[in-house]
N, C-alpha and C positions, 0 to 999 in steps of 0.2 A: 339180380341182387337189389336194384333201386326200387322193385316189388316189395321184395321180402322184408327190409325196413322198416315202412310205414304197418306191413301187415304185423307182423309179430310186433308193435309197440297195442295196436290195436288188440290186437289177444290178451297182453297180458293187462289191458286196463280193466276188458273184460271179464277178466277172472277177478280182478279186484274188487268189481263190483258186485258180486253174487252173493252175499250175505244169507242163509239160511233166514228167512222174517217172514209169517203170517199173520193175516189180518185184512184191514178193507183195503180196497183196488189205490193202484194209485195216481196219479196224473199223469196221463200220457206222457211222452216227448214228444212222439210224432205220431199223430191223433190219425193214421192212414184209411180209418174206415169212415169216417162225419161225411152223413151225404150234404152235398151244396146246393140246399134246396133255392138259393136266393141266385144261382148263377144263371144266366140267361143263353147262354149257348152250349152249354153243356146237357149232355141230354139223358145220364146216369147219374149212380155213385162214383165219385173220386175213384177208387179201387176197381172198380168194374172197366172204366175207360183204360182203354188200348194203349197209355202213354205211361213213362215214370212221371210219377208226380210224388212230394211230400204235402203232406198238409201239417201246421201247425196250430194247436188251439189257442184259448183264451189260459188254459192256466200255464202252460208252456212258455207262452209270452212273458205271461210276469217271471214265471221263475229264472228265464233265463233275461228276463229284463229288454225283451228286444219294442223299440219303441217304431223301429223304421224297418221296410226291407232287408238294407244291410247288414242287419241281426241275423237274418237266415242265412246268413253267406256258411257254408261247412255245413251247417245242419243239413241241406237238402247236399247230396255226393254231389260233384262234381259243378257245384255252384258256388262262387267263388265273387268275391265282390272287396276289394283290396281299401281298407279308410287311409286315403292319404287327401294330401292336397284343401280340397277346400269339400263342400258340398256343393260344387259345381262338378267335382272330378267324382261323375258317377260309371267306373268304368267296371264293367261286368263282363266274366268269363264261365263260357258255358262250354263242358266239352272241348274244349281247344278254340273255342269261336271267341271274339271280343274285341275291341278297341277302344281305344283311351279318348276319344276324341269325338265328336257328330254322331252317326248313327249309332243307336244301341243293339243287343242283339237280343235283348230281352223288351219285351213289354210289359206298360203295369196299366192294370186294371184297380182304380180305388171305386170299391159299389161299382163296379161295372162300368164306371166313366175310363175310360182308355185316356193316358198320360203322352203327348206328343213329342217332348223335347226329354231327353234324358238327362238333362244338365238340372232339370225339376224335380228328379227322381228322389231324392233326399231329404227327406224333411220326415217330419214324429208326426206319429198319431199316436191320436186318443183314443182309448178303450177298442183295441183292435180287438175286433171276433174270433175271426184267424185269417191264417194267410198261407194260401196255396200256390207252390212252386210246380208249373208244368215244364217237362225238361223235355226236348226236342222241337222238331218244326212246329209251329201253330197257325201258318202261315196263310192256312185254306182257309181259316176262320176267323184267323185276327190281322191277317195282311203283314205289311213292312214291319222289319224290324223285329220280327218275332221267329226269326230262325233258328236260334238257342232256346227261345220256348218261352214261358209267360208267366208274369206272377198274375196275382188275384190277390186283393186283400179288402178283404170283407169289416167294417166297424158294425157297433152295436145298434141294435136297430130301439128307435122309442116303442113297437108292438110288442117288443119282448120283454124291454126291464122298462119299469117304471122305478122314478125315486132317484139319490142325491150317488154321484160317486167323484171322491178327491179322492189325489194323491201327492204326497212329499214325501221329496227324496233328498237325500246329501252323500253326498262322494268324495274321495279324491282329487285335488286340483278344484277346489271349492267349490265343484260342481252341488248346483241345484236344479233340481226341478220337479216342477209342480201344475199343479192340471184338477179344474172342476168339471161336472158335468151335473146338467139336468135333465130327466125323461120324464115327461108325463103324457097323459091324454087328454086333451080336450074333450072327445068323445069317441063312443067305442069305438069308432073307423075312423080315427086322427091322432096320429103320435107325431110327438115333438122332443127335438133334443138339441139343449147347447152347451157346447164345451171351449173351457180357453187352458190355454197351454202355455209356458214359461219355460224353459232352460237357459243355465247361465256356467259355465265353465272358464276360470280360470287358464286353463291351458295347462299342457303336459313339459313343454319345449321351450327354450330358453333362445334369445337371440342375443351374441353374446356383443355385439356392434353396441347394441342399446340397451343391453341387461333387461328387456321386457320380453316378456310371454308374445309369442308368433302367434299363438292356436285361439286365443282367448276367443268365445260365443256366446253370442245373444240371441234368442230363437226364440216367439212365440205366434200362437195362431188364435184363431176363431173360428166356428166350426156350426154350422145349423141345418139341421138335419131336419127333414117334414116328410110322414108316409101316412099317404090318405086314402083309402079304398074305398075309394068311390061308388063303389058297387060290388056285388059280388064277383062280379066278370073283370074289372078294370079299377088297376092299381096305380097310385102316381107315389113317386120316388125324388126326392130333391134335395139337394148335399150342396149346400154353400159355402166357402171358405177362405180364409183371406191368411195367409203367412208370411212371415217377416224373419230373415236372418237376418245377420250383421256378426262377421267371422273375420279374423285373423286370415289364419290358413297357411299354408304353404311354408312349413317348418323341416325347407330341405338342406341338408348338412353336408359339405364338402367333403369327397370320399380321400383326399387329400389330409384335410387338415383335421377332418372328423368333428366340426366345428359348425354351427349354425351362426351365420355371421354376416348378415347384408346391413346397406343403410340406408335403403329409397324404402319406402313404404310399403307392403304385401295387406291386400284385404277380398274381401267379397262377402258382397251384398245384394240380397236378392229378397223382390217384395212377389209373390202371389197371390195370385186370385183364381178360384176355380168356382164354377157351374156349373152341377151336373142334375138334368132332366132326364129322369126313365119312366116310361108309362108301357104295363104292361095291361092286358085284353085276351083275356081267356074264353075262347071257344071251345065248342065241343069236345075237338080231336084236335085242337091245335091251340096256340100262342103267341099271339103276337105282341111287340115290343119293339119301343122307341126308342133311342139312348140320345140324347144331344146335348152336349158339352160347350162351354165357353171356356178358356184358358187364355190369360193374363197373364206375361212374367217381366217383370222389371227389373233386370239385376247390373253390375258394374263388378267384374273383375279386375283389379289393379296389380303389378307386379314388377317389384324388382328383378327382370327379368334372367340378368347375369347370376343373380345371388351369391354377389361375393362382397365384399366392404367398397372395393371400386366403386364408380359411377360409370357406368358401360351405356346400360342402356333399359328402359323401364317401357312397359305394354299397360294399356290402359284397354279393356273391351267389355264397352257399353254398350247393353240393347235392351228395347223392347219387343218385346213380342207377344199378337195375339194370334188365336187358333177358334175355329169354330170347329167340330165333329157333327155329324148326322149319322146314322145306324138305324137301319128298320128291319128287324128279325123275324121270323115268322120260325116255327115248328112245330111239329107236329107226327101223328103216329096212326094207321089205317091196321090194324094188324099186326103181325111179323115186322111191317114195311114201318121205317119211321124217316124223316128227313127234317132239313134246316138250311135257313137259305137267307141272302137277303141282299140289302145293298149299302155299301157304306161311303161315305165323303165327306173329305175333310179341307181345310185351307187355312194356310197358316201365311204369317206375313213380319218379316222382323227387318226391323230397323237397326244396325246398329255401326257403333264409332269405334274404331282399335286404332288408335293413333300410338304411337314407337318415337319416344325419346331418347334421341343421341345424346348423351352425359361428356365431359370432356374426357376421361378414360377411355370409352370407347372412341371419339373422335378421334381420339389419336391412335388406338392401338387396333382400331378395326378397319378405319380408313386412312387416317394419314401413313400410318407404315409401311404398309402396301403401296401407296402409290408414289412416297419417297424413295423404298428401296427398289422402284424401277425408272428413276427419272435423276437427272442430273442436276434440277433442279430443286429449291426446297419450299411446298406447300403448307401451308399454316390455315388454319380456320376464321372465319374471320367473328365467329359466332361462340360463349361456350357450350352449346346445345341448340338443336334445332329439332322438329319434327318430320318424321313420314308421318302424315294424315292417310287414312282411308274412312271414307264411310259405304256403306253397303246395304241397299233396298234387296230384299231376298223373299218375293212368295213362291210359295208352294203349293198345288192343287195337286187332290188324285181324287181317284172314283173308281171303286172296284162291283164286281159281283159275285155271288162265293153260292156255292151250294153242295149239301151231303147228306149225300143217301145212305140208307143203313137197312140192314134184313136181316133177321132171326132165321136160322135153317135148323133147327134142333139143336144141339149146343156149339154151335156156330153161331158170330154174329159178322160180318161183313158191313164193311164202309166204302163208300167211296166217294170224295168229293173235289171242286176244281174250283178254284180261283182267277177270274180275268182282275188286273191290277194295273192301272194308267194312273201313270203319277209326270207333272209336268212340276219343272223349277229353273228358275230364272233368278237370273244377280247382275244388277245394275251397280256400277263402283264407281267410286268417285276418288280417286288418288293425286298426292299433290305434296310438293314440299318447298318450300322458301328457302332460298339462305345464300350463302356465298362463302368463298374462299377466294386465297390469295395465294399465286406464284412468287416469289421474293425474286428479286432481281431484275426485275423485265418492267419495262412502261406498262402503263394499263392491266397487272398483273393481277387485276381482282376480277373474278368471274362469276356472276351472277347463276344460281341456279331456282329457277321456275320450272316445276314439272306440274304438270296438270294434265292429268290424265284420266280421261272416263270409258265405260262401255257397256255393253252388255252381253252378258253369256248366260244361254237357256240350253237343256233340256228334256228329254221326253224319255219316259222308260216304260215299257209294256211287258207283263209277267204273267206266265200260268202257271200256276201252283198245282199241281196237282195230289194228292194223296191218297193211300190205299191203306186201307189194316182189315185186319183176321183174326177172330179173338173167339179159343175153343175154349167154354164156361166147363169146369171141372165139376160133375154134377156130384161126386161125393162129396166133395169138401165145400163148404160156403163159402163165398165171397172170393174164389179162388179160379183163375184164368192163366191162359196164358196166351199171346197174343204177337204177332209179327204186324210191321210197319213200315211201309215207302213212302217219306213226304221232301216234298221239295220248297227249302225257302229261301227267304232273300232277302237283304240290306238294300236299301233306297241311297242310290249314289249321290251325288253332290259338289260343292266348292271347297275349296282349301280356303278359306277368310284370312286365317293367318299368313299365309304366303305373300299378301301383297305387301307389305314390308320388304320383304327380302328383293320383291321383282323389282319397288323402289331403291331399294340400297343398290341392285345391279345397273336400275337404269344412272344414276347416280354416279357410281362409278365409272362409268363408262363417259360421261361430262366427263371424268379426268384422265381419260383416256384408256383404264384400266377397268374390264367388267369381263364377265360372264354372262352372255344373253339369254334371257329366256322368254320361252315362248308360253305365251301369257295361257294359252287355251290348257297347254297339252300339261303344265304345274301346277295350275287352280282348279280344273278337276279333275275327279274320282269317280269310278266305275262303279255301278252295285255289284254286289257280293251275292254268289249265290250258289246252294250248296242241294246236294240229295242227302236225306238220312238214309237209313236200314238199319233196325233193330228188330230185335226178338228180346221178349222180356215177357214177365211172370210175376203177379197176385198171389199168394199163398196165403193161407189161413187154417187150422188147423180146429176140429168141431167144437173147441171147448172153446175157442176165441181167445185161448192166454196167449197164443203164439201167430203173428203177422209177417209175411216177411213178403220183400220187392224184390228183384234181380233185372239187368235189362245188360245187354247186348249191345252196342253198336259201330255204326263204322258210314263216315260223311266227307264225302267227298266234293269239295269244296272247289271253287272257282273264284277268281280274283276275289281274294281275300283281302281287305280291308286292315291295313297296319298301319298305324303311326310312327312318323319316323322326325328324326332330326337329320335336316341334311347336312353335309360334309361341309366343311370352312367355319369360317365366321359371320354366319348366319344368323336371323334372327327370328325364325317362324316354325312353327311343326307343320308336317307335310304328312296327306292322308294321300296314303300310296297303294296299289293294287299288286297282292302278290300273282305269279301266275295260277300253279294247282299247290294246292294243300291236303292232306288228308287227314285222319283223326278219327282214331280205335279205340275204345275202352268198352269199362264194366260198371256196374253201381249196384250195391246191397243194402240194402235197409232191412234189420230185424228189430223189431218190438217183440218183446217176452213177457208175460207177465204169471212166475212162478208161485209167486202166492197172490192172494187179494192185498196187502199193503205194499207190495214194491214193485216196481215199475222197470224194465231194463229195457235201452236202444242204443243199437252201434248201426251207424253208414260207412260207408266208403266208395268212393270214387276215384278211380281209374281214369288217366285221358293220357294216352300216345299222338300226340299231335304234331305233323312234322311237314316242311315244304318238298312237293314235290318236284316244282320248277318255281326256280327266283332268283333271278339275275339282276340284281340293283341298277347294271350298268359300271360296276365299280368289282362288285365278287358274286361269284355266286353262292348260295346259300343254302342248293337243295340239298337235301336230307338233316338240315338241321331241325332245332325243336321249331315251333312256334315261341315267340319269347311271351310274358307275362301272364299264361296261361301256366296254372300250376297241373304237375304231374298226378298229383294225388291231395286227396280229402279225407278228411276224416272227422268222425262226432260218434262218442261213446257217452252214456247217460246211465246215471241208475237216480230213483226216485222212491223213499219210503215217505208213508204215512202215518203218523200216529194219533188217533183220535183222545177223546176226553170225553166222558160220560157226565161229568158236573164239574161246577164250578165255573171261573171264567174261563179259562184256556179250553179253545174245545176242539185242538188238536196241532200238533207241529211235524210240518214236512220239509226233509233233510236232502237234500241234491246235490249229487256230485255228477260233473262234467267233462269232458276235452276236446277242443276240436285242433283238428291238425291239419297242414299243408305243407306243400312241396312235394318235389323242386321247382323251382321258379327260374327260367331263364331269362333273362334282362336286357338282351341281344339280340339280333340276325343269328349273330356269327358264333351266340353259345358261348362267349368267353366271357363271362358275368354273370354268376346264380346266388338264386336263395336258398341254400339246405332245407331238408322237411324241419319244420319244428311242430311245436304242439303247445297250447294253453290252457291249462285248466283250471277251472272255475267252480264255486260251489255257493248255493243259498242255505239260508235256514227260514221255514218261514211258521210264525207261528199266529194262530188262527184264534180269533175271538170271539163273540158274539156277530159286534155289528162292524167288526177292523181287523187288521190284519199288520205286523211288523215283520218284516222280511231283511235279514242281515246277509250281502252278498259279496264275493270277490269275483275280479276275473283276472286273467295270468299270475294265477297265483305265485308260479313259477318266476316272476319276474323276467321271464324268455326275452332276451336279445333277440330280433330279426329285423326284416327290411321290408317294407311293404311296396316302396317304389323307385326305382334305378333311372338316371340319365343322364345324358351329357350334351351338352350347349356350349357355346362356342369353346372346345375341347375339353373344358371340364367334368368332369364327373362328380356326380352329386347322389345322394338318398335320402330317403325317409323314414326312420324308424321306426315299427309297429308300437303301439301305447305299453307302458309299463304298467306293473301291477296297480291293480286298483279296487277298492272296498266300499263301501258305503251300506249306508239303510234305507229303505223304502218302507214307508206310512200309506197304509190305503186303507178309503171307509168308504163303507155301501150301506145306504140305510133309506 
């Protein structure tokens, strides 16, 4: 029945949208046949490879306004990317896989420069080309992190368009924003592009402590793009950029009082910088190619971390960090025989400070309570606030080798390829707190506390990735296959950063006699995550090309899975924990229709049964429950008409209607907290000029009630409400 739901709402949007209209073709939604001629490891068309994948284009972008990743969340099934928190919290769920915290389970590729930290993951581009969502392992080709599978997102190249493109926008919540771009040539083998970008929002959310907006945003970038072909043989690629938030954030509401209500300060800020060098070298029978990256990230998360009007207790976590990348590809094709191969390495190094203020609320109701109501004596503070200090040196090296064979046997194509993967990481910490209290009554009853504590914790992870597929090419029908797959990936294990507060508050306690020990190795870290896929899935295409459709299978059997957790008490950190087995079954359909030449129709849907198979907290156990924050189901239904103009200025207006849906969402271990499926739809009008374009848009039109993010901290329970309806217009000229 929790099936049947989401399906028949999806049926009947579908039947809504079928309007009897002839005329010219219309803009895709999900553009599933564009070959990737700019992609470097990939060695087909989109639709011909062995994987589900969505592709989204350039006009799809605009209509549905998507400026970042996050935009594709619903559109591709079973992809799922939740807007809470700040644009630090880039938490993504694939299939049942994800977590709120360090390692991601997706990878992004911008121009083919690979993105290291996920916390980077959010931010707007300019004039995106399109953006390809691959769904399952990528693991043999793209290493850590890529075991839910990969985006790709491609921007405009200067060899393609030359000449001038803005855009202005206004919205809702006094959102703007705005963005120029210029392409030209220098000469015929040198293209140049730069773009600067603006957005400014108001905010959605109220703080009712200080009657100001939580959410408010400042976000722009700079963007310089250079491709020079060098030669016939050998092409160079260079993508420079510099970005800057400055956000509010974190507009979580008391599940109690249903109230948004703190009084320490909530923000995040973060400056980027990226370099990305690609030089490719075409041989005969092969191609070779360079990738190497620089990445820069400056950011400071601030938080009232109780969120409530009290003074409990407030997290500050400042870092820098830089990253270099290396990648040398080679491929190439003898025949039937084709292969890809190479070697990649990377090092990253971040510095950063999360110091944890005790407020005099908490001093008393998180430490002195406790240790009055077990003493006969009475303890007073002799400070109103003091800090847990940590700072934290953390680099990270790996170095892999990947390679994959491939052969044509008549409408067979066979792969096979394996990944060696040695990633080493180290965390030197430096922990410390000042302060004192006082016993009342006794001589001498003031007791100094000095903790000063450092060390270091390393290590070492080695992975073979292996992968298989089988993909029989349907020779009546074009563009149509159908294909089975074995790949195995993996999450890059790690430190819990946040944890050493709590291990100070316990060592802390325990100065007063009353603690709970822990053992510094076996709570700061975490195990990688690593899991087998098995799917079977299907390309279809039908000879006239109106009709596209995807279907895939699978079933992943997972190993210490990677969850975030709040531990039990009055605690003050999240803890990245390792389940024992997990498992995770579904389906996904993607149909693109196109009945006449003016209108456009596409519905997806995505399935995930994700559920623990062994997980013992220590406390209860939890197997056979769902996976929490992983949604049960997806959905996106589109229809797209066109109407041209033979004279005059209007030279035509295209009408779109939308919806995408999720749930249920569990928000627990223990399943006792969900999100019902809801659904939001959305519609553009956009109408087309000479040398501009005005496009009038909503999105939840519905004004739909739901919750994007559940939790509880020291016993409270809190959420954050998905954004309410919202309208606006978009201004764009190309000329």
């Amino acid at each position: 029945m929790k099936l049947l739901k989401p399906l028949s709402s999806l049926s009947i949007i579908i039947m809504c949208c079928l309007p009897a209209i002839s005329g010219e073709p219309a803009d895709t939604t999900l553009t599933l046949r564009e070959v990737s001629v700019t992609a470097i490891k990939q060695t087909l068309d989109i639709a011909s490879l062995p994987v589900a994948s969505t592709v989204v284009g350039n006009g799809e972008l605009e209509k549905l306004n998507i400026v970042t990743m996050k935009g594709v969340s619903e559109v591709a099934p079973n992809f799922y990317i939740p807007d809470y928190g700040s644009r630090m919290t880039s938490s993504i769920y694939v299939r049942g896989l994800g977590a709120r915290i360090d390692q991601p389970v997706i990878g992004l590729n911008v121009d083919n420069v690979p993105y290291l930290n996920k916390d980077n993951y959010d931010f707007d581009l300019v004039d995106i080309e399109r953006i390809e969502m691959l769904r399952g392992p990528q693991s043999t080709l793209y290493g850590r992190n890529t075991m839910g599978g990969l985006v790709n997102i491609y921007t405009l190249s200067p060899m393609k368009f030359q000449g001038l493109r803005a855009t202005a926008e206004y919205g809702t919540a006094n959102s703007i924003r705005a963005s120029l771009s210029y392409y030209h040539k220098p000469t015929a083998r040198l293209g140049m592009s730069y773009s600067a970008y603006f957005t400014h929002t108001d905010g959605y959310f109220n703080n009712l402590y200080n009657g100001e907006k939580c959410d408010k945003e400042n976000q722009g970038s700079l963007r310089w793009k250079t491709v020079w072909r060098i030669s016939d043989r050998l092409t160079m690629e260079n993508v420079a950029s510099l970005q800057i938030s400055r956000q509010g954030g974190y507009p979580y509401e008391s599940l109690e009082s249903g109230n948004i209500a703190y009084n320490d300060t909530c923000f995040y800020r973060r400056t980027g910088v990226n370099d990305g060098l690609t030089l490719r070298w075409r041989l005969d029978n092969a191609v070779m190619s360079s990738i190497t990256s620089f990445q820069y990230i400056d950011d400071n998360m601030t938080l009232d971390q109780d969120f409530l009007p009290e003074s409990y207790f407030t997290l500050t976590q400042a870092r820098r960090e830089w990253a270099l990348t290396q990648d040398f590809v080679g491929k190439g094709n003898i025949g039937n025989y084709n292969w890809l191969g190479g070697i990649f390495g990377f090092f990253k190094r971040t510095n950063m400070n999360a110091p944890v203020t005790f407020k005099p609320t908490g001093i008393e109701e998180l430490i002195l309570k406790h240790v009055n109501e077990h003493s006969s004596s009475v303890t007073v503070w002799d400070e109103d606030s003091f800090v847990l200090g940590s700072n934290f040196l953390n680099p990270v090296w790996g170095v892999a080798l990947y390679h994959q064979s491939g052969y044509r046997a008549g409408a067979w194509d066979f792969t096979l390829g394996l990944r060696l993967d040695v990633e080493h990481t180290s965390l030197r910490y430096h922990s410390r707190c000042n302060t004192s209290f006082t016993i009342l009554g006794i001589d001498d009853g003031q007791i100094p506390v000095n903790i000063n504590d450092g060390g270091k914790l390393q290590k070492t992870f080695v992975e073979l990735l292996p992968k298989f597929t089988a993909t029989y090419n349907i020779g009546s029908l074009p563009e149509s296959n159908i294909y089975l797959s074995v790949a195995r990936g993996y999450k890059a294990g790690g430190f819990n950063t946040q944890m050493f507060s709590d291990v100070l508050q316990q060592r802390l306690m325990k100065i007063m006699g009353l603690a709970m020990s822990y053992d510094v190795d076996k709570v700061i870290s975490y195990k990688p995550e690593s899991s087998w896929n098995y799917e079977i899935g299907a390309h279809l295409s039908d000879r006239s090309g109106r009709l596209t459709a995807q279907a895939a299978l699978f079933y992943i059997d997972c190993r210490d899975q990677q969850l975030t957790m709040f531990p039990d008490g009055t605690t003050t950190g999240r803890i990245m924990t390792n389940a024992g087995k997990t498992r995770s079954f579904g389906a996904e359909l993607t149909i693109r229709y196109r009945p006449v030449d003016r209108l456009g129709l596409t519905a997806s849907y995505g399935y995930t049964d994700a559920r623990f198979r062994e997980f013992f907290n220590g406390i209860s156990d939890y197997s056979g429950k769902y996976v929490p924050y992983a949604p049960h189901n997806t959905m996106f239904v589109g229809a797209t008409y066109r109407q041209p103009f033979s004279s005059g200025l209007l030279k035509g207006i295209t009408v779109d209607v939308n919806c995408r849906g999720v749930g249920e969402i569990m928000w627990d271990e223990a399943n006792s907290v969900k999100q019902p499926f809801y659904m939001l739809p959305g519609a553009s009008v956009k109408f087309d000029f000479n040398k501009i374009s005005l496009t009038f848009w909503g999105e939840n039109l519905s004004d739909t009630k739901y919750n994007t993010f559940y939790f509880v901290s020291i016993g409270n329970a809190f959420l954050q409400r998905g954004k309410p309806l919202r309208i606006g217009a978009t201004f764009r000229l190309q000329i």
